[in-house]
N, C-alpha and C positions, 0 to 999 in steps of 0.2 A: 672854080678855084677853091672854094667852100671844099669841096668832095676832099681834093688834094691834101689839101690841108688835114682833115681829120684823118684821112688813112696813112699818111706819112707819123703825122704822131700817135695815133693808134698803134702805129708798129714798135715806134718808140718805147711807148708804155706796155705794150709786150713784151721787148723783149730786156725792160729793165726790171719786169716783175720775173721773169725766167732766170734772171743774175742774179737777182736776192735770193729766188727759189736756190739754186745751184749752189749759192753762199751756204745760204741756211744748213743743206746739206751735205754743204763738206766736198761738194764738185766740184766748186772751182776757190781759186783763192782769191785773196785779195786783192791782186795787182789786175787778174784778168776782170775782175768785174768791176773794181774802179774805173779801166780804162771804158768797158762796156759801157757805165753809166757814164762817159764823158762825151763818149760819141751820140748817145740819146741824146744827153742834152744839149746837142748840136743840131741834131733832126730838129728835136722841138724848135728849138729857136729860127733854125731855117722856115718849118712850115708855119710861125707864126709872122715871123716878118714877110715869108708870100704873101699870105693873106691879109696883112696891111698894107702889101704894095696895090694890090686889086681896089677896085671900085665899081661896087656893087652898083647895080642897074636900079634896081625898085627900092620901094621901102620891106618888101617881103625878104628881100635878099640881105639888106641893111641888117634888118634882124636877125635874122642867121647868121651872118655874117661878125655883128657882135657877139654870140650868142658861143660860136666857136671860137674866137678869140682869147672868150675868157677860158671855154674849156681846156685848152691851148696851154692859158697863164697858171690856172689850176694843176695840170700836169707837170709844168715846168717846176713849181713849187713841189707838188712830190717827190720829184727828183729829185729836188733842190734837200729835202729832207733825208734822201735815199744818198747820196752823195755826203751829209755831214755824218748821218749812223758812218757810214763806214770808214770816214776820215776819224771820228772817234774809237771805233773799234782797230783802227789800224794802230794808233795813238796810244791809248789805255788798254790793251789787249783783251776789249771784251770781246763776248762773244754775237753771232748771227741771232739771238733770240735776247736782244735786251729792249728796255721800251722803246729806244730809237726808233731800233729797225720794225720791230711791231709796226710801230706809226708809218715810217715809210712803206711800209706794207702795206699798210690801211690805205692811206693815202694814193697808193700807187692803182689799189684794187678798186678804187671809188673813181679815179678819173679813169683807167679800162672802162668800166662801164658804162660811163658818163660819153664817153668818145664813138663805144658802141652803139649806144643809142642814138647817137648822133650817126653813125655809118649806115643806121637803120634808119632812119630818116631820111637822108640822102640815097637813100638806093645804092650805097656802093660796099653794104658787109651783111652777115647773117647777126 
């Protein structure tokens, strides 16, 4: 369930850092990668309430099993950052390169990695 879990929001946080990229760049607009970051934040929160519904066997699993959870809750909050940059930006007509969005950049590229590592621990990403 662990596996599921991280590759359902690994995808998530893929393809909400490919909508800020797109933003950034002027390929897509506001409405399309609003709606994009609303549907990640759905995945997220689906693959983290699977993995609360599960009950892990061992204490090796338990650990994991927290261990993704929070990566999970951490991703959720990037979004959650990625989601307010653009509600601001859509708001005060700033632009894709203000510190928000930086941050939710940042944020967004730190849990990818975090989830990677975790896909590579799992056996189930490169």
């Amino acid at each position: 369930m662990a596996a599921t879990a991280v590759n359902q929001g690994s995808s998530a946080v893929g393809t909400s850092v490919l909508a800020l990229d797109l933003l950034a760049r002027e390929r897509a607009g506001t409405p399309a990668v609003g709606t994009s970051l609303e549907d990640m934040a759905g995945e997220l929160e689906d693959a983290r309430k699977g993995l609360l519904d599960s009950v892990p066997a061992t204490a090796a699993e338990r650990g994991l099993h927290r261990e993704v959870i929070s990566a999970l809750v951490r991703a959720e909050a990037a979004l959650g950052l990625a989601r307010q940059a653009l509600a601001a930006k859509d708001s005060r007509g700033d632009t894709a390169d203000t510190p928000g969005f930086r941050a939710a950049q940042t944020a967004l590229a730190a849990s990818a990695k975090e989830l990677k590592g975790l896909r590579q621990r799992l056996g189930t990403g490169r």
